[in-house]
NUKOLPA-128647 format. One record per atom (N, C-alpha, C, O): residue in one letter; x, y, z. Coordinates in steps of 0.02 Angstrom, whole numbers, plus 50000, padded with zeros to 5 digits. Layout:
N
AXYZ
...
This chain:
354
X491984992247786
X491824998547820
X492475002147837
X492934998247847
X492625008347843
X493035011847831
X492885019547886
X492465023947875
X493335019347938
X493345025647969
X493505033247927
X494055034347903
X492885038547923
X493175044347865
X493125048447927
X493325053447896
X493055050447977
X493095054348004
X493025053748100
X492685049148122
X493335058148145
X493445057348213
X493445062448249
X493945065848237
X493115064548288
X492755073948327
X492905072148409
X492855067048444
X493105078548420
X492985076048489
X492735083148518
X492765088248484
X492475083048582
X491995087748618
X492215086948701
X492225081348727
X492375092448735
X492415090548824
X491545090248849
X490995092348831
X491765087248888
X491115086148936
X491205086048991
X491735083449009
X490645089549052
X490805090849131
X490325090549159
X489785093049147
X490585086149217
X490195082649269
X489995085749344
X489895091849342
X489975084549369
X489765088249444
X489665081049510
X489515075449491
X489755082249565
X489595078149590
X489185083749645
X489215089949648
X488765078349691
X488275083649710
X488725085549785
X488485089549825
X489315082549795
X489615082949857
X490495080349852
X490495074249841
X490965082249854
X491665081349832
X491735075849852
X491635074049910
X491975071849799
X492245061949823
X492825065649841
X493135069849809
X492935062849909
X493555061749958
X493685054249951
X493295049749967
X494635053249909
X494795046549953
X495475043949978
X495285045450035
X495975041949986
X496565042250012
X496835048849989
X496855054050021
X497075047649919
X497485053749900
X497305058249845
X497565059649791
X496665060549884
X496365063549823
X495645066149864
X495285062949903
X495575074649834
X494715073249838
X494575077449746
X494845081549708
X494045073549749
X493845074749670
X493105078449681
X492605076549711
X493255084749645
X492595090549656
X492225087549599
X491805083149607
X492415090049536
X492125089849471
X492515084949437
X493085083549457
X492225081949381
X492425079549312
X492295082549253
X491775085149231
X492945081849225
X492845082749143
X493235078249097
X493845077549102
X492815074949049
X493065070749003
X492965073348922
X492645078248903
X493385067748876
X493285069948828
X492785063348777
X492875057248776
X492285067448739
X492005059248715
X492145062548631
X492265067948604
X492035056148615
X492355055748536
X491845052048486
X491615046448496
X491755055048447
X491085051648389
X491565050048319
X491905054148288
X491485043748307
X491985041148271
X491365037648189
X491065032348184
X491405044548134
X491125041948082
X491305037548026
X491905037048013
X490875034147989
X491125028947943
X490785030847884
X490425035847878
X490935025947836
X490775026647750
X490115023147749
X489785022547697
X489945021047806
X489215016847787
X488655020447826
X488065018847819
X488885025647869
X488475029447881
X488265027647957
X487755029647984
X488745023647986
X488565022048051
X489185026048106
X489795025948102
X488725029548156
X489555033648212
X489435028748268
X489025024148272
X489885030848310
X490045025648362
X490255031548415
X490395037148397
X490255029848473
X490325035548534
X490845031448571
X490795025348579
X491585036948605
X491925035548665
X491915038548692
X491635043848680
X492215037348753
X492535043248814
X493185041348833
X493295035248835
X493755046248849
X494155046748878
X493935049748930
X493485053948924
X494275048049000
X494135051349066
X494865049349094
X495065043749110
X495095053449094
X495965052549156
X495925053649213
X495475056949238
X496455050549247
X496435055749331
X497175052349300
X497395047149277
X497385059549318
X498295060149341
X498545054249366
X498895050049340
X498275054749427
X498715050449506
X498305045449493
X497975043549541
X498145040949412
X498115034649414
X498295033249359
X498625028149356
X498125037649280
X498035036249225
X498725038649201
X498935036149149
X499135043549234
X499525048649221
X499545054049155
X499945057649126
X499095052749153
X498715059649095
X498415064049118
X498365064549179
X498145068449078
X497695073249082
X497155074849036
X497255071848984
X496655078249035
X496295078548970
X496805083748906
X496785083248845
X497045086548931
X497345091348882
X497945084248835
X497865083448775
X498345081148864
X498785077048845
X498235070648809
X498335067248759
X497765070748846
X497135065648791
X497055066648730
X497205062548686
X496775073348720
X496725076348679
X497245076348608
X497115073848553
X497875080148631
X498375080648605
X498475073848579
X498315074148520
X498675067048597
X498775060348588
X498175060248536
X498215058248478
X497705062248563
X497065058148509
X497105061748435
X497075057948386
X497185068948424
X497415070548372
X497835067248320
X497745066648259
X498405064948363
X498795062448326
X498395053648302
X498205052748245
X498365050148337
X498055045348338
X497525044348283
X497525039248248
X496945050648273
X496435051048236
X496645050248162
X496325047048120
X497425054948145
X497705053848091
X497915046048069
X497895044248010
X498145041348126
X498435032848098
X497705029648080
X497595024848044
X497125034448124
X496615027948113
X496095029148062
X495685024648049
X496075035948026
X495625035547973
X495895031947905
X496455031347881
X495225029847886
X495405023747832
X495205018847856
X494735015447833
X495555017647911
X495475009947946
X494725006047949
X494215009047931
X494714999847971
X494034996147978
X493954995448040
X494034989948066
X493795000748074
X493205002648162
X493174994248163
X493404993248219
X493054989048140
X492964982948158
X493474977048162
X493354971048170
X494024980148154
X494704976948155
X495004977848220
X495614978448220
X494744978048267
X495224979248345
X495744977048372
X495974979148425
X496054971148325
X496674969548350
X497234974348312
X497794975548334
X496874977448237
X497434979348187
X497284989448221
X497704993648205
X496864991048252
X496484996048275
X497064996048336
X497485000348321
X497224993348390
X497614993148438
X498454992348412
X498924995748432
X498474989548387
X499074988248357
X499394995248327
X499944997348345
X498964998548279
X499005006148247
X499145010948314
X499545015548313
X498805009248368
X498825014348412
X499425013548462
X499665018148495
X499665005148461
X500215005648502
X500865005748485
X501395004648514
X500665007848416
X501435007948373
X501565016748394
X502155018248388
X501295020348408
X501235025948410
X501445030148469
X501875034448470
X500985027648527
X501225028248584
X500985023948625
X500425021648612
X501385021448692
X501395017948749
X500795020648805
X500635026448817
X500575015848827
X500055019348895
X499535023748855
X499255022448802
X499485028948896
X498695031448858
X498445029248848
X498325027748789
X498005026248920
X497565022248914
X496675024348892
X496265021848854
X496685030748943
X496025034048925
X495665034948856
X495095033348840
X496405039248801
X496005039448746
X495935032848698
X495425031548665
X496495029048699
X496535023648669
X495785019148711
X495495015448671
X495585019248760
X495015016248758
X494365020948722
X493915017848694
X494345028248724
X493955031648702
X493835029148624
X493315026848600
X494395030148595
X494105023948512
X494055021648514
X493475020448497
X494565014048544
X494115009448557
X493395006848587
X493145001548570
X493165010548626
X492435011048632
X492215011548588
X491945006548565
X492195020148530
X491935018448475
X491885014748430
X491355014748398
X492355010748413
X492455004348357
X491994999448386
X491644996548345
X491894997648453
X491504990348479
X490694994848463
X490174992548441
X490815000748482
X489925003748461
X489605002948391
X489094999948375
X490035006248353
X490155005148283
X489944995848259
X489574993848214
X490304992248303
X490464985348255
X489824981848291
X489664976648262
X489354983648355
X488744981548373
X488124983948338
X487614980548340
X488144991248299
X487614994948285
X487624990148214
X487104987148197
X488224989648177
X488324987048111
X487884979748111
X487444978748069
X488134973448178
X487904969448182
X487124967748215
X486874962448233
X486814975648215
X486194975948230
X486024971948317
X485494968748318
X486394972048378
X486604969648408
X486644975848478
X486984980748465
X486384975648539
X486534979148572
X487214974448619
X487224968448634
X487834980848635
X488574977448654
X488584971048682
X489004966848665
X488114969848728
X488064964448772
X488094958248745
X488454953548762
X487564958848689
X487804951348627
X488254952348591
X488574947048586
X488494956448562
X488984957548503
X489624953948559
X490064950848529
X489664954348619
X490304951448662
X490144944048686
X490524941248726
X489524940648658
X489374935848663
X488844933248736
X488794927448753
X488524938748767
X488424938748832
X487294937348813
X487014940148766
X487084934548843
X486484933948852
X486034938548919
X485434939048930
X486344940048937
X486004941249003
X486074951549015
X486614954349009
X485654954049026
X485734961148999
X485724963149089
X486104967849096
X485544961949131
X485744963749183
X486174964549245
X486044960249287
X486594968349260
X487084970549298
X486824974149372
X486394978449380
X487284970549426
X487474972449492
X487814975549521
X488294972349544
X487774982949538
X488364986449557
X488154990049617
X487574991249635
X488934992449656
X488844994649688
X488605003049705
X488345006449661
X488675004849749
X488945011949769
X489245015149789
X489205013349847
X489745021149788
X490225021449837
X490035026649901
X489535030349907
X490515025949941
X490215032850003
X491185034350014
X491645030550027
X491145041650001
X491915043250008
X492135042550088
X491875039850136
X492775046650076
X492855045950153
X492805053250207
X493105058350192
X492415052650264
X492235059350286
X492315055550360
X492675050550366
X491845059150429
X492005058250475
X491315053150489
X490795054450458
X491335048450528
X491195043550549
X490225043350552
X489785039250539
X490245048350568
X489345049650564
X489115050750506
X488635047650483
X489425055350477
X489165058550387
X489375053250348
X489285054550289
X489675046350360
X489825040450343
X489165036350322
X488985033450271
X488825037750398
X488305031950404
X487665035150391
X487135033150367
X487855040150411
X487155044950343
X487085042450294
X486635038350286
X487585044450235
X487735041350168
X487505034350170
X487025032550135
X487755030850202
X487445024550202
X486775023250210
X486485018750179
X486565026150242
X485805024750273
X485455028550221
X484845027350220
X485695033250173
X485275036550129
X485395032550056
X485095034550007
X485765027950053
X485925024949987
X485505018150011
X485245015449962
X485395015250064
X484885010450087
X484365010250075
X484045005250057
X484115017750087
X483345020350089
X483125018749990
X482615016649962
X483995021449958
X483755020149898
X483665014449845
X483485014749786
X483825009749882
X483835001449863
X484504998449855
X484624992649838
X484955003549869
X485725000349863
X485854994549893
X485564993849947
X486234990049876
X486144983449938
X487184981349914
X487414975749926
X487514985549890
X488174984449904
X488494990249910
X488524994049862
X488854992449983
X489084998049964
X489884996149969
X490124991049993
X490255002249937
X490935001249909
X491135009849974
X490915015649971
X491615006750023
X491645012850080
X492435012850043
X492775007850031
X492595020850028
X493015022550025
X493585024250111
X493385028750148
X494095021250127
X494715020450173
X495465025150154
X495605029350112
X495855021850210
X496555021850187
X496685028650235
X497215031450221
X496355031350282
X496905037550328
X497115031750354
X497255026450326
X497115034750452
X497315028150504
X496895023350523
X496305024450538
X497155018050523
X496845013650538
X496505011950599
X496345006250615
X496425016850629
X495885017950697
X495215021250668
X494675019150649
X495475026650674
X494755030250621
X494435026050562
X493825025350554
X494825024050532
X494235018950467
X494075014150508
X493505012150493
X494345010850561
X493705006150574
X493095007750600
X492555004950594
X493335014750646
X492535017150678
X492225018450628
X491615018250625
X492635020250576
X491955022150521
X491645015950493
X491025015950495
X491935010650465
X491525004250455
X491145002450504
X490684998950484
X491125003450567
X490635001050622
X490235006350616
X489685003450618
X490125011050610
X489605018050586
X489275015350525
X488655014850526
X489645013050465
X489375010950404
X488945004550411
X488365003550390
X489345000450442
X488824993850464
X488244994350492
X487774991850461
X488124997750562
X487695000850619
X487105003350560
X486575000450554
X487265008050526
X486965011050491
X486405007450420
X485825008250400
X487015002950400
X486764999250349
X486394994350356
X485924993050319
X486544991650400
X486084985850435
X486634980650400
X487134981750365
X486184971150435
X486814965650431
X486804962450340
X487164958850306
X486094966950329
X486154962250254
X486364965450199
X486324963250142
X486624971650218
X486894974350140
X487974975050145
X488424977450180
X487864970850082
X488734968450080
X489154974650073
X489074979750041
X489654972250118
X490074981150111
X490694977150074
X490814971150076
X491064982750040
X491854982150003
X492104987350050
X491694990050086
X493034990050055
X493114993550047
X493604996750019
X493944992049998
X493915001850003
X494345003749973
X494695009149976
X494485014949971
X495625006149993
X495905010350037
X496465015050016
X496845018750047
X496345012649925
X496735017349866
X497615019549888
X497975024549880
X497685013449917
X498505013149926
X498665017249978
X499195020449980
X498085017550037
X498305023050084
X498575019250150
X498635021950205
X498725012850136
X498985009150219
X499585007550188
X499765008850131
X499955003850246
X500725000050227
X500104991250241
X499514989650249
X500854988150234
X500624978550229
X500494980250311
X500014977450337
X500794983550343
X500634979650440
X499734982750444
X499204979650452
X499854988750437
X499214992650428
X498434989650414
X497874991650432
X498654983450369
X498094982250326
X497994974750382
X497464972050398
X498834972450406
X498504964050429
X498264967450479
X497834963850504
X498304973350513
X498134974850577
X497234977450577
X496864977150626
X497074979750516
X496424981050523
X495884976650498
X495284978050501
X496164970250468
X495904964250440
X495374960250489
X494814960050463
X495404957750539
X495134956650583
X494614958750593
X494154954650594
X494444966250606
X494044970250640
X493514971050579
X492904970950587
X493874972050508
X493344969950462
X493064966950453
X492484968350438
X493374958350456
X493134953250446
X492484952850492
X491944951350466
X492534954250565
X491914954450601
X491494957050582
X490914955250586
X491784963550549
X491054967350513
X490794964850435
X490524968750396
X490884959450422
X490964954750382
X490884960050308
X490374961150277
X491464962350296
X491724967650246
X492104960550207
X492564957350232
X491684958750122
X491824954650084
X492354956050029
X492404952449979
X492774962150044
X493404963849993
X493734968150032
X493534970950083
X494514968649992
X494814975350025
X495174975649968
X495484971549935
X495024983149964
X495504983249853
X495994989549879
X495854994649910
X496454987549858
X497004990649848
X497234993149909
X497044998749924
X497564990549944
X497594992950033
X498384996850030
X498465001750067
X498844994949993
X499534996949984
X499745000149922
X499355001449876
X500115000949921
X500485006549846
X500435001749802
X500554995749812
X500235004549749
X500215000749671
X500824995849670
X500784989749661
X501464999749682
X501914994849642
X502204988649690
X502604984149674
X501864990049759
X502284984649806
X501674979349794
X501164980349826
X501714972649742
X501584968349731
X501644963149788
X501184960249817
X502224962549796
X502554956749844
X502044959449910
X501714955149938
X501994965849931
X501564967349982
X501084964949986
X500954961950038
X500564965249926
X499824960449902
X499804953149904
X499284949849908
X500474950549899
X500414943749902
X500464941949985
X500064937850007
X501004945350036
X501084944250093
X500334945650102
X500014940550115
X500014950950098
X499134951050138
X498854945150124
X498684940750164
X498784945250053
X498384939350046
X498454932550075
X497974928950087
X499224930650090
X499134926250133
X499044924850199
X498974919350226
X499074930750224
X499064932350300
X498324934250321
X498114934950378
X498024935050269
X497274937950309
X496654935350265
X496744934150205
X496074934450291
X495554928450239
X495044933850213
X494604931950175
X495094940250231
X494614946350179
X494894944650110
X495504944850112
X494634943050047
X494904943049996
X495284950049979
X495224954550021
X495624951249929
X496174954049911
X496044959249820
X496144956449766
X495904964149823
X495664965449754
X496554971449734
X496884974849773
X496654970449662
X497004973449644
X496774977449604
X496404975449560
X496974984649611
X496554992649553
X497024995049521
X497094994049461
X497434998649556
X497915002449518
X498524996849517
X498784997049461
X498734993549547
X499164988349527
X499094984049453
X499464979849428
X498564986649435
X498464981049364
X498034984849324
X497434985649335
X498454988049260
X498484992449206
X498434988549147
X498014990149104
X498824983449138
X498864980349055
X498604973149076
X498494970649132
X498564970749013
X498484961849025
X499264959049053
X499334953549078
X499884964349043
X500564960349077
X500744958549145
X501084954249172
X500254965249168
X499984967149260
X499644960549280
X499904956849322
X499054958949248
X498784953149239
X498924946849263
X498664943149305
X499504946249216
X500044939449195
X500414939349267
X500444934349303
X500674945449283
X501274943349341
X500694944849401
X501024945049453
X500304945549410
X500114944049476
X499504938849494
X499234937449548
X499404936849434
X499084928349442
X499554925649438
X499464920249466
X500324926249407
X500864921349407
X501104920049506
X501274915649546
X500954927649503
X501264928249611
X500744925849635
X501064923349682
X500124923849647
X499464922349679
X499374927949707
X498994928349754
X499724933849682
X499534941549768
X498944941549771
X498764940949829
X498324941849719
X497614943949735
X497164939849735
X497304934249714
X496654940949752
X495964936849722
X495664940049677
X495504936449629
X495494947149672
X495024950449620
X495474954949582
X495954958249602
X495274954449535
X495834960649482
X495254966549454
X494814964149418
X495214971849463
X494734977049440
X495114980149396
X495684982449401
X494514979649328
X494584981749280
X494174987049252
X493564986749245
X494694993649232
X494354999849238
X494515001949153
X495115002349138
X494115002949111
X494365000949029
X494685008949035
X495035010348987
X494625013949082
X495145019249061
X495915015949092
X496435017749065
X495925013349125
X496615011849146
X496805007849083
X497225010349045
X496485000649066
X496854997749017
X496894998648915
X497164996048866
X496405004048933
X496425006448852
X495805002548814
X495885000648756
X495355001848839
X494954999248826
X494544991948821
X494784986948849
X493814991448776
X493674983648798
X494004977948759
X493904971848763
X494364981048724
X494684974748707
X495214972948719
X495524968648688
X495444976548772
X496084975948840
X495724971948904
X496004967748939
X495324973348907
X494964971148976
X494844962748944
X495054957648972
X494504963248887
X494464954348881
X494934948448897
X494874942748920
X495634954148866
X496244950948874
X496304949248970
X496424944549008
X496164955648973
X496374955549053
X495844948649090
X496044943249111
X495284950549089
X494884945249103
X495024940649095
X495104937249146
X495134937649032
X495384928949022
X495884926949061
X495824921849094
X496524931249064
X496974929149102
X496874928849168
X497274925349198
X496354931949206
X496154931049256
X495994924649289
X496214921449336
X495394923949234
X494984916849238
X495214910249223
X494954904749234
X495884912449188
X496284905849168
X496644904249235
X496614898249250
X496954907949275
X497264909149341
X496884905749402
X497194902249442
X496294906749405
X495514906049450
X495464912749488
X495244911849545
X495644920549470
X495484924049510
X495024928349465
X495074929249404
X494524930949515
X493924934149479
X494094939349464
X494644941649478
X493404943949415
X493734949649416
X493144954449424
X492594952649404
X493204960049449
X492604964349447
X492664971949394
X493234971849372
X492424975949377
X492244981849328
X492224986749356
X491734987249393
X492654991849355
X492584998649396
X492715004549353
X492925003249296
X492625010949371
X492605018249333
X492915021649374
X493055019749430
X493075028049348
X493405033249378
X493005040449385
X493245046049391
X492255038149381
X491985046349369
X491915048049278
X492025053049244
X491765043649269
X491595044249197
X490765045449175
X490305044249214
X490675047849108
X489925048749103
X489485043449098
X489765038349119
X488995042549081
X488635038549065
X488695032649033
X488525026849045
X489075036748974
X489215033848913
X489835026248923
X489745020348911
X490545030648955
X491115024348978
X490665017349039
X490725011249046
X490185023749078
X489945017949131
X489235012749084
X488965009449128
X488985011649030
X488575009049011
X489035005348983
X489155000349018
X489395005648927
X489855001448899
X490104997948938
X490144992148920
X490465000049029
X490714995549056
X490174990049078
X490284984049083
X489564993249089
X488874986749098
X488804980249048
X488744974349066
X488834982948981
X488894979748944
X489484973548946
X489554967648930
X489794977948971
X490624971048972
X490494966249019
X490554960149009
X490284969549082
X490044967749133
X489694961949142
X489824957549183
X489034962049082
X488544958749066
X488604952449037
X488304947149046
X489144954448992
X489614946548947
X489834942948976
X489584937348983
X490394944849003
X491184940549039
X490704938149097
X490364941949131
X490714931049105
X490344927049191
X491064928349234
X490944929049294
X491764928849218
X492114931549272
X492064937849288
X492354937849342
X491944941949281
X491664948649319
X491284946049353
X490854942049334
X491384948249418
X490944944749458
X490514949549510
X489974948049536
X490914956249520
X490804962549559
X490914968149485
X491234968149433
X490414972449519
X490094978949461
X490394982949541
X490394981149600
X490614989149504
X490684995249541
X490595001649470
X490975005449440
X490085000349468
X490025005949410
X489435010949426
X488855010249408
X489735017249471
X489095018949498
X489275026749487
X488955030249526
X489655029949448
X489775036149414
X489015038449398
X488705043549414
X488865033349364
X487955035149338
X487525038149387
X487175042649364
X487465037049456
X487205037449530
X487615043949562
X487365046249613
X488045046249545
X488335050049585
X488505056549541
X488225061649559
X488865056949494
X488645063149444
X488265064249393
X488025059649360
X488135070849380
X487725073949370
X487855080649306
X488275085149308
X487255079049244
X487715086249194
X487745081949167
X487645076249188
X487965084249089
X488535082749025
X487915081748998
X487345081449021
X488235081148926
X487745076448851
X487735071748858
X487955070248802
X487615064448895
X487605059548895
X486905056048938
X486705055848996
X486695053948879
X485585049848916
X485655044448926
X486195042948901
X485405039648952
X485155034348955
X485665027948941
X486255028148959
X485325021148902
X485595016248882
X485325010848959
X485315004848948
X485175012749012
X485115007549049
X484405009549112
X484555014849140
X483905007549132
X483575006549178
X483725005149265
X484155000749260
X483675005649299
X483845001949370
X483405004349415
X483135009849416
X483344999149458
X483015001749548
X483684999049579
X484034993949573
X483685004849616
X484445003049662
X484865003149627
X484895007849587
X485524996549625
X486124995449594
X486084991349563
X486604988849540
X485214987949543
X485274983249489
X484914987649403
X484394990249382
X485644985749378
X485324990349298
X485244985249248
X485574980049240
X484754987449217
X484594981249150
X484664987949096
X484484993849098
X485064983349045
X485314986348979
X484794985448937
X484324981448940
X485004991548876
X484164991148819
X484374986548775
X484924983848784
X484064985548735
X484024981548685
X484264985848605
X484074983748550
X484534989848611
X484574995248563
X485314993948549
X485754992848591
X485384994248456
X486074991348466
X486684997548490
X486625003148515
X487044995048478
X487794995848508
X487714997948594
X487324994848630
X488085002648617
X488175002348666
X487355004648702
X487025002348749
X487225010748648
X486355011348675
X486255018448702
X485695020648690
X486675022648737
X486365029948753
X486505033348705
X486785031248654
X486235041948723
X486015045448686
X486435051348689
X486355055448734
X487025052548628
X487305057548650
X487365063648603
X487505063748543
X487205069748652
X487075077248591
X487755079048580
X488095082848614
X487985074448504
X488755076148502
X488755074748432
X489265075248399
């Protein structure tokens, strides 16, 4: 099989209310998805989705990259992903978004071929996934609203976006708790908006509110910071933007800094970056969970699918699907609440007018 051709199209999202979170509020999305044709008559669907202040791209620089890119990879065999990555990293470094955007298509492509919806083609039996929801960050009441209205809708994990001062986020986790009641598990996430004292100092007050993660509490690159928390405080420890490649991976299961490593296939260029990433995880003993950036349908079903395979993923935060709204992108998955069951339809499975 043989790639003859590669299109790409923008697509835009809406959210029904601006995600606010440390350093950032995000109104709208727009991504780019990519339909990647072959000689046997089978296409395959990606998405690129960037954010700047994580991915350090843009869609315009996606774009641009993927052009070039589209030229190394026609010809090629969509089912060769190591020789498929290799082509792309001879080329350029990072760019993670679009380099996962083909690569998505090639694993769509190499499941539809093997008559196979993603979930088996990655070796996985089990088609259903657990995720959360998120609630951004606002003032302490419109907190527990959100909460109490994602309750009403069967949500039973929510993911509370943090990181101003650490006075105010805790009233707001005690608003979120109050609100949520004692049996639905909270995360939260504080997108590098505390220092290390910041975080041992608000550890405690979580723990009472028996808040079962804290991802990313300090700046990406202060590592050594993640390892001091983690040993100083018993909330487990998740790393996001600190861990980009499978090398991110390597050196911070080599440091013990975390317990959970979240893996977001636009940060690492796709799923056959994340496998890497995963194994090394699991070889380490630290788990790992699946997260998005506001992506369509399409990146958040595929990440279900990954989701669905790997038994170290252990936490789903793939809830883009739940919160925006718009674009060409249908289906591929079922749910009540935050539990989604995947179709049986091969490759990745939705439906896109592209």
């Amino acid at each position: 099989m043989r790639i003859t051709d590669i299109r790409f199209e923008r697509a835009a999202f809406g959210f029904e209310k601006p995600m606010k979170v440390a350093f950032a509020e995000i109104k709208d999305m727009e991504t780019l998805l990519v339909r990647m044709d072959t000689d046997e008559g089978i296409s395959g669907y990606g998405e690129a989705a960037p954010l700047p202040f994580v991915t350090g791209d843009d869609l315009d620089a996606a774009y641009a990259v993927g052009k070039a890119l589209r030229l190394a990879l026609l010809g090629q065999d969509p089912v060769a992903l190591g020789g498929i990555h290799r082509r792309m990293d001879a080329l350029y470094a990072g760019n993670g978004p679009i380099k996962c955007a083909f690569d998505m298509a090639c694993y769509d492509i190499a499941a539809k071929a093997a008559g196979m919806p993603l979930y088996r083609y990655l070796g996985g039996d089990v088609r259903t996934v657990h995720s959360d929801v998120t609630i951004g960050i606002d003032e302490p009441e419109a907190m527990a609203e959100k909460a109490a209205e994602w309750v009403s809708k069967g949500f039973t994990i929510l993911k509370v976006k943090l990181g101003e001062d650490i006075g105010t986020d805790l009233r707001r986790m005690q608003a979120v708790r109050e609100a949520a009641g004692p049996s639905i598990a909270l995360r939260v996430d504080a997108n590098q908006g505390w220092s290390v004292k910041d975080t041992i100092r608000i550890a405690p007050g979580l723990e009472k509110l028996s808040v079962g993660l804290i991802e990313q509490p300090i700046a990406a690159w202060d590592w050594e910071g993640l390892r001091e928390i983690k040993r100083t405080i018993r909330v487990p420890i998740a790393a996001d933007e600190s861990c980009h490649t499978p090398t991110d991976a390597a050196r911070l299961a080599a440091m013990r800094a975390v317990d959970v490593i979240n893996i977001k296939l636009m940060k690492c260029g796709g799923i056959y970056r994340a496998i890497q990433i995963n194994a090394i995880a699991e070889a380490s003993g630290i788990g790992c969970m699946i997260g998005c950036m506001g992506e369509s349908a399409l990146a958040n079903v595929a990440g279900m699918h990954v989701a669905a395979a790997l038994d170290n993923i252990r936490e789903v935060d793939l809830d883009a699907v739940y919160i925006l709204s718009g674009g060409p992108v249908r289906g591929g998955f079922d749910h009540v609440g935050g539990r989604a069951t995947l179709g049986d339809v091969p490759g990745i499975g939705v439906e896109v007018d592209f």
